[in-house]
C-alpha positions in Angstrom: 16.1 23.0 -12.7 17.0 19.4 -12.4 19.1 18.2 -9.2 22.3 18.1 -11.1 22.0 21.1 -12.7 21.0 22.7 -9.2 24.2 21.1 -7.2 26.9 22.1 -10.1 25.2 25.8 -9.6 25.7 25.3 -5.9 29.1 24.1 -6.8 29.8 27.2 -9.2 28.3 29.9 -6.6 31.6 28.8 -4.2 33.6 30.3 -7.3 31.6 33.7 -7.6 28.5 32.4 -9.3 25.3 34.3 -9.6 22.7 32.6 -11.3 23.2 31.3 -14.9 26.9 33.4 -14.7 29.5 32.6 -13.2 32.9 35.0 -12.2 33.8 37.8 -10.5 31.3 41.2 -10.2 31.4 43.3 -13.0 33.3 46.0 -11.6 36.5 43.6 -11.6 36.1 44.0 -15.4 36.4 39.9 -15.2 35.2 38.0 -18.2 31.8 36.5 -17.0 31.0 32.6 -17.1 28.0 32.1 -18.9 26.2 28.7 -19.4 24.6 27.2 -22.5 23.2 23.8 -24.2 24.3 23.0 -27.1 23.3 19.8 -29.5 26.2 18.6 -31.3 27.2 14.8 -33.4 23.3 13.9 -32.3 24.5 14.7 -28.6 23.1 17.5 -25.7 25.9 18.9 -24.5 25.8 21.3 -21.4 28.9 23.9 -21.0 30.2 27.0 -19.5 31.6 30.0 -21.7 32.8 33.0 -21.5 33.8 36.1 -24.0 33.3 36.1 -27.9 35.6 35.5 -30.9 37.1 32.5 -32.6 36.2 29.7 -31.0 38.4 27.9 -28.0 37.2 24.3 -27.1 38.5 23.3 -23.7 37.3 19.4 -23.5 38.3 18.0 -19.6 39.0 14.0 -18.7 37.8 11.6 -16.0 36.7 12.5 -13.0 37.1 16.1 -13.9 34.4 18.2 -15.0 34.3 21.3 -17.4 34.7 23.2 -14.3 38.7 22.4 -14.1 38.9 25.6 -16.8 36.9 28.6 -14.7 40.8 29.5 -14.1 41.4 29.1 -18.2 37.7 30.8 -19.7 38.3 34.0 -18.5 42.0 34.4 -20.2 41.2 33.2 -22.7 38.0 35.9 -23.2 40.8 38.2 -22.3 42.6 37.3 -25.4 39.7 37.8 -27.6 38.6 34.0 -27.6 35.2 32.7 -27.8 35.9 30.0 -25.0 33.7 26.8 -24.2 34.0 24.3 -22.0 31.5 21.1 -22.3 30.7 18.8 -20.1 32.0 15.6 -21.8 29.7 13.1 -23.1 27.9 11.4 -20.5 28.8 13.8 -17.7 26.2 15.4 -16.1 24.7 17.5 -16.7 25.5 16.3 -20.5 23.2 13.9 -22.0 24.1 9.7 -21.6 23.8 8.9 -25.5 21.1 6.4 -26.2 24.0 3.7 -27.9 26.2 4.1 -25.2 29.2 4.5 -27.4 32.1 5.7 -25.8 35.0 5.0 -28.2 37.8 7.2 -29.3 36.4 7.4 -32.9 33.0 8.7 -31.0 35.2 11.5 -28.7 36.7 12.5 -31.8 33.6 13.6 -33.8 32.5 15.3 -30.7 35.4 17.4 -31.0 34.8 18.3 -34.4 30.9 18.3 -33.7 31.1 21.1 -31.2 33.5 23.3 -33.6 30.5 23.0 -35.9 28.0 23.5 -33.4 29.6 26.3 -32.3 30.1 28.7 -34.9 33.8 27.4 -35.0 36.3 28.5 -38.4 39.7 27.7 -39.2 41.4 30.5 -36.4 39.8 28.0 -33.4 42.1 26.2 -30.9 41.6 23.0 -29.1 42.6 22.4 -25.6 42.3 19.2 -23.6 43.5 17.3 -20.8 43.3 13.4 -19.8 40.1 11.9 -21.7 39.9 15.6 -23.4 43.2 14.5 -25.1 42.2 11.7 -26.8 39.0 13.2 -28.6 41.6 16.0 -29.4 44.0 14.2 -30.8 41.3 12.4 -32.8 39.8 15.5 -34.1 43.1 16.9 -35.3 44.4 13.8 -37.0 40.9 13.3 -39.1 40.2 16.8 -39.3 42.6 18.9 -38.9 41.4 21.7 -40.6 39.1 22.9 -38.2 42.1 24.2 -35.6 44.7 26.5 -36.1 46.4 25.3 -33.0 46.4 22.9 -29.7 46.9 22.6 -26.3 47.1 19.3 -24.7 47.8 18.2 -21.2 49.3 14.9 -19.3 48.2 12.4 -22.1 51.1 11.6 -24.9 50.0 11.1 -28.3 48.7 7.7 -29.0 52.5 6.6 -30.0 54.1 7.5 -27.2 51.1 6.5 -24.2 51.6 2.8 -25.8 55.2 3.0 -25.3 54.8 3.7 -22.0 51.7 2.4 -21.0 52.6 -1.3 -20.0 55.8 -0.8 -18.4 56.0 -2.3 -14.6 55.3 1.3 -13.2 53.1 2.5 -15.8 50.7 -0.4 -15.2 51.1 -0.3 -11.5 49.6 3.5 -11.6 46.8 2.3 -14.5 45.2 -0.4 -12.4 41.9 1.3 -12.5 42.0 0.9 -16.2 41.6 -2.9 -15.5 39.4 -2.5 -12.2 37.0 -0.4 -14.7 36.7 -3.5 -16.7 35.0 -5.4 -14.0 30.9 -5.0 -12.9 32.1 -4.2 -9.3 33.6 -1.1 -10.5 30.5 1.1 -10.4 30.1 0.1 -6.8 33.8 0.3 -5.8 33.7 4.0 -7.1 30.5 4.8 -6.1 30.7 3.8 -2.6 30.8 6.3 0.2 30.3 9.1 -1.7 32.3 8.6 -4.6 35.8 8.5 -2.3 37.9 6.4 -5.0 37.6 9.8 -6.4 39.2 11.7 -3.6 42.0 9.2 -3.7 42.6 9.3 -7.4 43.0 13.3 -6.9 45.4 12.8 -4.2 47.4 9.9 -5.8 47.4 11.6 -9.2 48.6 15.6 -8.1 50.4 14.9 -4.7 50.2 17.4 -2.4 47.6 19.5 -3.9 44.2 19.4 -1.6 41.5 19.1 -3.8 38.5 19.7 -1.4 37.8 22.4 -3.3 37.7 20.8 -6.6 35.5 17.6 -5.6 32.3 19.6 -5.0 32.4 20.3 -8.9 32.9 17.0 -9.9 30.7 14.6 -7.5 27.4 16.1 -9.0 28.7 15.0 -12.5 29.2 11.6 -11.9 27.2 10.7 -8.8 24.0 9.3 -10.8 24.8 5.5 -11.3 23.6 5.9 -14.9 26.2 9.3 -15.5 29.3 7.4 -13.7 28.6 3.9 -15.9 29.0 6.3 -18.7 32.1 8.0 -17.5 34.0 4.4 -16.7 32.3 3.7 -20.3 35.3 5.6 -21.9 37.7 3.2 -20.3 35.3 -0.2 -21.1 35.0 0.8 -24.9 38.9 1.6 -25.0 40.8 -0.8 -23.2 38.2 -4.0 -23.0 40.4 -7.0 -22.8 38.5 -9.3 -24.9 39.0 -6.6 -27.9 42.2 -4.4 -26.9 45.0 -5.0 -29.6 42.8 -7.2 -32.0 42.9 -6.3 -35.4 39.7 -4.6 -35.4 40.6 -2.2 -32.5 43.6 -1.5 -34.1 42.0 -0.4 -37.1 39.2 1.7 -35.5 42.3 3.5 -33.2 44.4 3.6 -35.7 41.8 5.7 -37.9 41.5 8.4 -35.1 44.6 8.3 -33.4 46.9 6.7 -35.6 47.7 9.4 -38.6 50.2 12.3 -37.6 49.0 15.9 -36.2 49.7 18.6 -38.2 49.0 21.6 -36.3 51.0 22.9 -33.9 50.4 22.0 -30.6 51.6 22.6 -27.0 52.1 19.5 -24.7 52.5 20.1 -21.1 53.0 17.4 -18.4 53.2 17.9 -14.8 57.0 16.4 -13.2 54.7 14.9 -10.2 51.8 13.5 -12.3 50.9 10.5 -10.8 48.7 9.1 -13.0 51.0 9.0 -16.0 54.8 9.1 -15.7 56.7 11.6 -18.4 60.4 11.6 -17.8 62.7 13.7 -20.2 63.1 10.9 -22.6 59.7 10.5 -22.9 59.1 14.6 -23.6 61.7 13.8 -26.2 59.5 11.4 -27.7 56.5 13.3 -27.9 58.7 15.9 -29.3 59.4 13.7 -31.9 55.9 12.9 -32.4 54.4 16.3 -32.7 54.7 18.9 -36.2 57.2 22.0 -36.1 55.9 24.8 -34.3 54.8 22.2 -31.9 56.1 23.2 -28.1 56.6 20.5 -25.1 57.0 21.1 -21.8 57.5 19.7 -18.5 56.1 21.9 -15.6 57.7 20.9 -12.1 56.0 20.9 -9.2 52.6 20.0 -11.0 50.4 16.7 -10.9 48.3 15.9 -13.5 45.3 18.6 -12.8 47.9 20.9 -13.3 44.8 23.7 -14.4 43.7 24.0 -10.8 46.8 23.1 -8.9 48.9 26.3 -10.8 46.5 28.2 -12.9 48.6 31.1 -13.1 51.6 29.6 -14.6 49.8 27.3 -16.7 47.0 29.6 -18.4 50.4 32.2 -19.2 51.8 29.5 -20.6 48.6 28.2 -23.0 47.9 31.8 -24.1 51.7 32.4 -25.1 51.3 29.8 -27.2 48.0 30.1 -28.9 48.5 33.9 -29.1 45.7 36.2 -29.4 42.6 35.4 -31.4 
C-alpha cells in the first residue's frame, strides 16, 4: 500500500473503517463502504462505494475529496443505488494523467467515462458539487442520455456562474482563481501543511469546524505533483492569456454551453462563501434548468453543505432522485 493510499485509510478508519470497508459494524445493518479501482476515459480512478443497483456517480470539487459523500453512499445504497464516489482526476489516490489536461471538455468525458466504466444504464443519476458540477453539467449537456436525473450543488450552470462571476463581490471571494494562475501558487498552498486549505474551509462554510474533514483531504493533495494537478482545473479553465477568446469559447461552449435536459436538483447553501446565490440568482438558475428540475436554497449551510448538514441534505437528494 502506497503512503497515500495508507493515510486516506487512516483518515477513513476515524469514520468506522476496517480495512478495505468503510461504515458502521454489520449489526447496524449500515450499508458498508467498499473501495475499488476503476480505469475509465484512459484514466485510474480510485473510489469508494457502497450497495448495488443503478448506478449513482457522486463526483466532489476542490479541495474536497470523494470522502465528502460517506454521509450520502450509504443512503443512497439504502435506496437501492449502486453508489460511487471517485476520487477526481489527479487527486490522490487517482492517477495525474500523463497530458495533464484538465479542461472542462476533459471532466466531462470523465463523467460519462465512469457511467461506462461502471456498468452504468439509462436509470443512473449524477451528483456533484463545486469542480464535480462542471464535469456534470458537461456530461448531461453532451450526453444526456446516460442519466435519468441530477443533483448539483453550489455551482450555477455555466449561464448563470458567468453572470455572477465578475461582479465586485463575486471576484473579491474568487481571488484564488487568479492567485492559482501564478507559479507561487503551489507554494502559497502548500505551505505549512496545506493551511490555505483550512482557511478556504472556514471562509467558504462559516461556522462549521472542519477539523474533522481536513484529515480526508490533505492526503489527496499534499504530493506537489497531485496538488499542481488539482490547481490544474483552475489553470486550464480560467488562464488569462486564453479565458474569453474565441477558441475557449468554443471548447466551453461545446460542454457547457447547450441546455440540460434532465431534471436536476440545484441546492445552494444561504452562507456559501465561496459563491454568492441570492434569490434572484436561484430565479435564474430556475430559468436555466428543464421542468421537473427543483432549486433550492438551504439556510444556514456554506458551500460543503454534505458534511456541514448531512441529514437534511441527503433527505433532500433522495426525495428527489427517488428510489432506484
Amino acid at each position: 500500500m502506497d503512503s497515500t493510499r495508507r493515510q486516506l485509510l487512516l483518515a477513513g478508519m476515524s469514520a468506522g473503517v476496517s480495512g478495505a470497508v468503510v461504515g458502521a459494524a454489520p449489526a447496524l445493518a449500515a450499508p458498508a463502504i467498499r473501495t475499488l479501482d476503476i480505469e475509465a476515459n484512459g484514466l485510474r480512478f480510485h473510489a469508494l462505494e457502497a450497495g448495488e443497483g443503478p448506478l449513482a456517480l457522486c463526483l466532489h470539487g476542490f479541495p474536497d475529496s470523494a470522502w465528502t459523500y460517506r454521509h450520502l453512499l450509504p443512503e443512497l445504497a439504502r435506496a437501492g443505488y449502486r453508489a460511487v464516489a471517485p476520487f477526481m482526476r489527479g487527486y490522490a489516490p487517482t492517477a495525474i494523467p500523463a497530458d495533464g489536461d484538465f479542461s472542462t471538455r476533459v471532466l466531462a468525458a470523465d463523467a460519462s467515462g465512469l457511467h461506462a466504466a461502471l456498468g452504468g444504464d439509462e436509470r443512473a443519476v449524477l451528483i456533484a458539487h463545486d469542480w464535480g458540477s462542471a464535469a456534470a453539467y458537461g456530461s448531461l449537456i453532451d450526453q444526456p442520455g446516460r442519466w435519468r436525473r441530477a443533483a448539483v450543488i453550489n455551482v450555477p450552470p455555466w449561464g448563470v456562474f458567468g453572470q455572477i462571476a465578475f461582479r465586485y463581490d463575486q471576484l473579491k471571494r474568487s481571488f484564488y482563481f487568479w492567485l492559482f494562475q501564478m507559479g507561487v501558487a503551489e507554494s502559497i498552498v502548500g505551505a505549512n501543511d496545506l493551511a490555505f486549505i483550512d482557511g478556504l474551509w472556514r471562509d467558504w462554510s462559516p461556522g462549521f469546524d472542519p477539523s474533522a474533514e481536513l484529515p480526508r483531504i490533505k492526503p489527496c493533495l499534499r504530493d506537489p505533483a497531485h496538488l499542481r494537478a488539482a490547481l490544474g482545473y483552475y489553470r486550464d479553465f480560467f488562464a488569462p492569456d486564453r479565458f474569453g477568446t474565441p477558441a475557449w469559447a468554443e471548447a466551453q461552449t461545446a460542454v457547457l454551453g447547450g441546455p440540460v435536459t434532465r431534471p436536476t436538483l440545484y441546492l445552494h447553501g444561504t452562507q456559501d462563501g465561496c459563491i454568492a446565490l441570492d434569490a434572484a440568482g436561484a430565479d435564474a438558475v430556475r430559468a436555466a434548468l428543464p421542468a421537473g428540475s427543483e432549486v433550492e436554497r438551504i439556510p444556514g449551510v456554506g458551500h460543503f453543505m454534505l458534511v456541514e448538514a448531512p441529514r437534511q441534505v441527503n433527505g433532500r437528494i433522495l426525495r428527489f432522485l427517488g428510489p432506484a
